[in-house]
N, C-alpha and C positions, 0 to 999 in steps of 0.2 A: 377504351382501356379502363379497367374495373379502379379504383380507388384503393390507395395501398392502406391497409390493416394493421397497427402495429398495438403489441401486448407491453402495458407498460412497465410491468415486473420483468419482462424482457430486454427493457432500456434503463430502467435502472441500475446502477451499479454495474454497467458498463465502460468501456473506457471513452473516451473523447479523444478525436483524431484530428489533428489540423490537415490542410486538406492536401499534405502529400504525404500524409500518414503516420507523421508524429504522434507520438502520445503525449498529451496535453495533462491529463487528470481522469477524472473519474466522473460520471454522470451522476448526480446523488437524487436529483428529484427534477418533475415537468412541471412548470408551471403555465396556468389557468386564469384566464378570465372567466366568476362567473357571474359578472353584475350587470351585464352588460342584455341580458334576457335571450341570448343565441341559441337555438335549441341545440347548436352542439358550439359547443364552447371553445374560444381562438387560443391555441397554442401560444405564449409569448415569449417563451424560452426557456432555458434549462439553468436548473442549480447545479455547478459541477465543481469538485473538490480538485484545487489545482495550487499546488504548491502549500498544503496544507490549511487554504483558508477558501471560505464558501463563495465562488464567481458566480456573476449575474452572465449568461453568455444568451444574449437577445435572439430570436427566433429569424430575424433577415442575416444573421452571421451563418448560421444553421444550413449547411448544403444537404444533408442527407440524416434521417434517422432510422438506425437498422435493428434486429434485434440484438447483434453482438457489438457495435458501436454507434456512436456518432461521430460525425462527420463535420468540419466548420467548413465556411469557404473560403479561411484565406490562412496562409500563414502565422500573420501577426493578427495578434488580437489586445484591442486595447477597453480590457475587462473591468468593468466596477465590482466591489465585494458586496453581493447579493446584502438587499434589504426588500424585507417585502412591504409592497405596497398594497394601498388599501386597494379593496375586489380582485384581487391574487390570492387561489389557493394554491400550495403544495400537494399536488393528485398522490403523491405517495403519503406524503405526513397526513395531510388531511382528510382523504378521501379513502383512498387503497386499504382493504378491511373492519371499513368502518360501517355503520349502518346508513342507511338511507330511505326514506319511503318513495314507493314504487305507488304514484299518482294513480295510476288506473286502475290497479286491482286491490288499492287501498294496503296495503302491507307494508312492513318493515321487511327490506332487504339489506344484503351484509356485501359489499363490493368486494370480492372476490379476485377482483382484476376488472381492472380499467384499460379501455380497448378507444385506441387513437385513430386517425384516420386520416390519411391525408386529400385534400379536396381542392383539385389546381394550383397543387404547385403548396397549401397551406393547411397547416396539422392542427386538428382538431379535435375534440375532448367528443367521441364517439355514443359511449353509452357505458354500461358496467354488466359483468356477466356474476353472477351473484351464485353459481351453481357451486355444489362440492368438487366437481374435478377440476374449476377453474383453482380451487386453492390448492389442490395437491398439486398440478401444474408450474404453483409459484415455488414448490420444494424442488425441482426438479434441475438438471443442470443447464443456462440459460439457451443451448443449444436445441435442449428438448423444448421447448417452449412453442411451439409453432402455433397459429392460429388454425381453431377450431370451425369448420364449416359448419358444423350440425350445430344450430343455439338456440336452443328453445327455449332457455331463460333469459337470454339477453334483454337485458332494458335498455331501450333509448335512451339518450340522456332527457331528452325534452318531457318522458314520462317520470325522471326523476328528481328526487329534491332532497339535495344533502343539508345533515346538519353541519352547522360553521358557526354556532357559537363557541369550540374552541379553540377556533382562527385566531393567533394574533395577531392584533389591533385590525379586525376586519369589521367592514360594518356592513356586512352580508348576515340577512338572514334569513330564515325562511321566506318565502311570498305567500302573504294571505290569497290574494288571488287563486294561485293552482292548489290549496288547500279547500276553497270555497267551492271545489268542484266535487269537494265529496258531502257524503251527510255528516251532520253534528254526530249520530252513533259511529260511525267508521273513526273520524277523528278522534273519539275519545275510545276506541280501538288503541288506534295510534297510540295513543297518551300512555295509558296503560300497558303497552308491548315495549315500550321506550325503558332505557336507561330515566332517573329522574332529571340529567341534564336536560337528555333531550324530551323529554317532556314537557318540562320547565318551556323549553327552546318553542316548542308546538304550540303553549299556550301564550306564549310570546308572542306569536305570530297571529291564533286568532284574536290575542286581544283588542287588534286595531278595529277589527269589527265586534265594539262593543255586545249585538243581538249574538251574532255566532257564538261568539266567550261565552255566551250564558246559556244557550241551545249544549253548548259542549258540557260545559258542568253540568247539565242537567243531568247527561249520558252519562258521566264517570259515575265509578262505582265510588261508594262511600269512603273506602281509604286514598283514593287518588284525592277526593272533592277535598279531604282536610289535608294530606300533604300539601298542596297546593293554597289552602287559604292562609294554613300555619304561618307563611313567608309572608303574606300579604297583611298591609296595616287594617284596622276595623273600616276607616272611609273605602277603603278598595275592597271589601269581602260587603261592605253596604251597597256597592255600587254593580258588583256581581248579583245578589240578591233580589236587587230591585228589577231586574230584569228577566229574571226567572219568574217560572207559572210561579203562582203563589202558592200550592201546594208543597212544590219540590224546594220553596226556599222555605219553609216554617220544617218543613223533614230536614234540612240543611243546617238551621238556625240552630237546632236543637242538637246538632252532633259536633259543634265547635265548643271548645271549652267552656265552662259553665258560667266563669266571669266576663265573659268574651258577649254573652248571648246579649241583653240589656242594653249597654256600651254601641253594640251593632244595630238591633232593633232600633232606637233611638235617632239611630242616623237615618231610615227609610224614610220615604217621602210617605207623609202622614195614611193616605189612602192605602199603601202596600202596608202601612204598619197595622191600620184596623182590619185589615184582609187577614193578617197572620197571627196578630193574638188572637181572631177568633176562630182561628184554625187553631191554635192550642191548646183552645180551653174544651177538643171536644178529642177524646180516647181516640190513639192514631190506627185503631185495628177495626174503628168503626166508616160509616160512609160519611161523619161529621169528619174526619179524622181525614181522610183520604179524599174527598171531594177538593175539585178546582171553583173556588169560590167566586170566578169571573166567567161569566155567558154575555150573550145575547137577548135581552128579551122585548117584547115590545105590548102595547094594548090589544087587545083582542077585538078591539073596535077599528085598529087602526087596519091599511091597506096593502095589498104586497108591496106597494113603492115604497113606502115607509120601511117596509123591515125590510127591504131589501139593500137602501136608504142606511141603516140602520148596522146591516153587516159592515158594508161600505166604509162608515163610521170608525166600527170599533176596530180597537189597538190589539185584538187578539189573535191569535197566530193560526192566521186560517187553516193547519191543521186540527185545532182544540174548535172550531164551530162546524158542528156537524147539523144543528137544528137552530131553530128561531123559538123560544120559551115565548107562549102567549099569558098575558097576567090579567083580570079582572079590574075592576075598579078600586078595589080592595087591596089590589098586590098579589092575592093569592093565583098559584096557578091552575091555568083551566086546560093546559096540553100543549105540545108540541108542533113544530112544523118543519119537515124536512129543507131543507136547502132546496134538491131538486125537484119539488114541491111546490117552490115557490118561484123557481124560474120559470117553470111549466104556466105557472099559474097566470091571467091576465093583473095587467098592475092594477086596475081599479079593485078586484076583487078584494071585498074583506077576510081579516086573519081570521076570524072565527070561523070560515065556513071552508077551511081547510085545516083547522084541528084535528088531531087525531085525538077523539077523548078514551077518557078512559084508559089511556097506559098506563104502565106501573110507573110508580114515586114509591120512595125510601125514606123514611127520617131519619137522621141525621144518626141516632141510636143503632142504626142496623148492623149488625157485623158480616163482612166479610162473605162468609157461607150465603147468607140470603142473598146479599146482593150478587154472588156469581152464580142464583140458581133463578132467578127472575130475569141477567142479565141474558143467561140460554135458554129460558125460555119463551122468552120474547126475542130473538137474535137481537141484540141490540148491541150498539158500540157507544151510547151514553145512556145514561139515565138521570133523571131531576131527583136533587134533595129536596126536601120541606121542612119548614118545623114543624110545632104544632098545631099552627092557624093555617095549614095548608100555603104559606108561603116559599117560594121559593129561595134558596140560602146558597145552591152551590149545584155542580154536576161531576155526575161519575163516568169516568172514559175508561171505555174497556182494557187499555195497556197499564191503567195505575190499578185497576183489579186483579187483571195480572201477575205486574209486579210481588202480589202480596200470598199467592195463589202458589207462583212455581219456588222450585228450591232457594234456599239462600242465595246458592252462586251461579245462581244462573247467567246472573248478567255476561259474567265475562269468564274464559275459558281461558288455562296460560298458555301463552304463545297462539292466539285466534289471529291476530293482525302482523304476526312473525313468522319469516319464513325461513 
């Protein structure tokens, strides 16, 4: 026997029947466990309006829920006046056309209606149908309401994750985890297709993963990055910073208010602070300007174990190492060596005799134009800065040339993560 389906704007605002058919009160809201990680979430019982004050009527009193009533199992009923407890939502207050992000295809959806289900005998928090004719449905007379077989937009609940920072006294809130399944650009999707609450709420939730928070700020665009630091003290916008590429925090640093910069600087831990004053002592429209002033590099004497040794090592975000910089004795650089280059390679072999010489290098002075006509026409997805003794200072990645290359708004398009 198929599992019964019930529409919960269709049990709302129903009446309440004791169970030889009294009318008791009024059904006012279903209440929800959702702390509990259930992919579909335990019914605990109903808010129902009964003598003019809010009853708690528990979910084992509960014989039957239909769409024109419900039903208890006994007669007498010895009811407490509903308080909600902590990890209890209200699926109408809280949930029922509210937004919600839809975990798998990364989007903000609007719960439209919340679809219940019962599973042995025990009613559960099914999933949310987020379509347009689920809302005209809810306008319609509770009679019309039937469930819909054809659901192409239905979301499971298990693919969904409500906001509930305005639960009260709930101490539910997002889970970093089922956010962690998307990239730091989709989240900061999110961020920006949100209300400010719930964005606020988003970054709430990556914050627990301090790397994530700052992979996300990376992604927002410029007015999200300062609504969000605006709220935050200088120690917490220092501590965001310090974990970002160093390029994207000196581009960051410089777009919070102007007493604000100094005060924050000051707080970085000494190494990110020499990395970013002397990313601002060089014109932001040049390759000084826009280079990531952290790589990889190793002696040109040394052996693939060594730089490979050497990756291994470094603290930098194995998408930003795309090569191993080989340096002279001097410092200066003598070229390049691919990553899969160096796996190929036997580990005794010396780094010098897999250099590629001769590739293009930029000083630090280059604008923009040169570096993205040397970057096509060498395919390349980095390139090495230098000064002027031929050393190297920093590296150019093809997504920050990008950046400076396509329109202003490219980043983010309204409503791209809203559906």
């Amino acid at each position: 026997m198929p599992d019964a389906i019930l529409h919960l704007s269709s049990l709302v605002g129903s009446p309440l029947l004791d169970s030889s058919g009294k009318r008791l009160g009024r059904v006012e809201d279903v209440i929800a466990r959702l702390d509990l990680g259930d992919s579909r979430p335990l019914v605990t019982g109903l808010m129902a309006r009964i003598a003019g004050r809010d009853m708690f009527v528990p979910a084992d009193r509960v014989a039957h829920l239909e769409p024109v009533a419900a039903r208890t199992s006994t007669t007498k009923l010895n009811l407490a006046q509903f308080e909600r407890r902590p990890g209890e939502v209200l699926l109408r207050a809280d949930v029922l056309g509210r937004s919600l992000i839809n975990v798998a295809t990364a989007r903000l959806v609007r719960a439209n209606e919340v679809e219940l289900v019962c599973e042995q005998g025990t009613w559960r928090v099914a999933g949310i149908d987020p379509s347009a004719g689920a809302h005209v449905r809810r306008l319609l007379p509770r009679r019309f309401r039937g469930h819909q077989e054809e659901h192409d937009q239905f979301v499971p609940w298990s693919e969904a994750e409500p906001f509930v920072g305005h639960v009260p006294t709930s101490r539910l809130r997002l889970r970093p985890l089922r956010l962690e399944r998307l990239h730091p650009a989709q989240i900061a999707d999110l961020v920006e297709a949100a209300s400010h609450q719930e964005g606020e709420e988003i970054m709430q939730a990556v914050g627990q993963d301090k790397e994530l928070e700052a992979d996300v700020f990376e992604e927002l665009d410029e007015e999200h990055q300062l609504e969000f630091l605006r709220e935050r003290s200088d120690a917490e916008v220092a501590a965001v910073l310090s974990r970002m590429a160093s390029d994207d925090a000196a581009d960051l640093l410089l777009e919070i208010d102007q007493d604000r910069r100094i005060p924050v600087l000051n707080l970085l831990p000494a190494a990110k602070q020499r990395k970013i004053r002397g990313l601002l002592g060089y014109n932001p429209s040049t390759a000084g300007g826009v280079m990531n002033p952290d790589f990889v590099s190793i002696a040109d004497g040394a052996t693939v174990a060594q730089a490979i040794a050497a990756v291994r090592a470094s603290e930098i975000p194995s998408a930003q190492i795309e090569s191993v910089f080989a340096l002279d004795d001097d410092g200066r650089l003598t070229g390049a060596v691919h990553l899969a280059d160096l796996i190929r390679a036997a580990e005794t072999q010396v780094i010098s005799t897999l250099v590629e010489e001769g590739g293009p290098v930029v000083a630090a002075e280059a604008d923009v134009p040169e570096i993205a006509r040397l970057m096509t026409d060498y395919n390349l997805v980095s390139m090495p800065v230098v000064d002027a003794d031929g050393r190297m200072i920093g590296v150019l990645s093809v997504d920050d040339v990008l950046e400076l290359t396509l329109p202003a708004d490219w980043r983010r398009r309204y409503g791209l993560a809203r559906d």
